[in-house]
Residue, then its C-alpha position, 0 to 999 in steps of 0.5 A: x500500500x502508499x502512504x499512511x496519513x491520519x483523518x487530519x491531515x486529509x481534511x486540512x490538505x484533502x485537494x492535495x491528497x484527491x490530486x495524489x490520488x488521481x495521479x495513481x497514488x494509493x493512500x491509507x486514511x487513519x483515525x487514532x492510528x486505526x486504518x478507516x479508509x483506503x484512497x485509491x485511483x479510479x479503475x483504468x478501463x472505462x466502465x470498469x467499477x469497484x465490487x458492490x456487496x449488497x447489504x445482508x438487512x434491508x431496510x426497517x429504518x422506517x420502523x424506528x421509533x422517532x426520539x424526541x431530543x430536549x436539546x440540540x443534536x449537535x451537542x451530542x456529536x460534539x461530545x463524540x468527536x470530542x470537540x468539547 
């Protein structure tokens, strides 16, 4: 595989790294040094397209219950990024 840079990194200089990309560089993305992601070059051959692996549930989200929140979503996803 290429190189190996953390989630950071991609958001602060991501045209960079989308321009590596394009130019047939393969990147590994991490968070807390846990590989999440791999960037690679779109497939040479026209038409040719990444596998597609159909998920094994469908479906059933229409089906869960509505949660009424006594404060704004946001606060919650700050607290898991750790932004606070």
């Amino acid at each position: 595989m290429g190189r190996t840079i953390s989630d950071h990194e991609l958001r602060n200089n991501s045209s960079a790294m989308l321009h590596d990309v394009q130019a047939g560089e393969t990147i590994a993305v991490t968070n807390n040094g846990e590989v999440v992601a791999v960037l690679v070059p779109p497939p040479l051959r026209p038409g040719a397209v990444l596998p597609i692996q159909r998920a094994a549930v469908k479906g059933g989200f229409a089906d869960l219950p509505r949660v009424q929140l006594d404060h704004p979503l946001k606060d919650d996803l700050d607290d898991l990024r750790g932004d606070r």
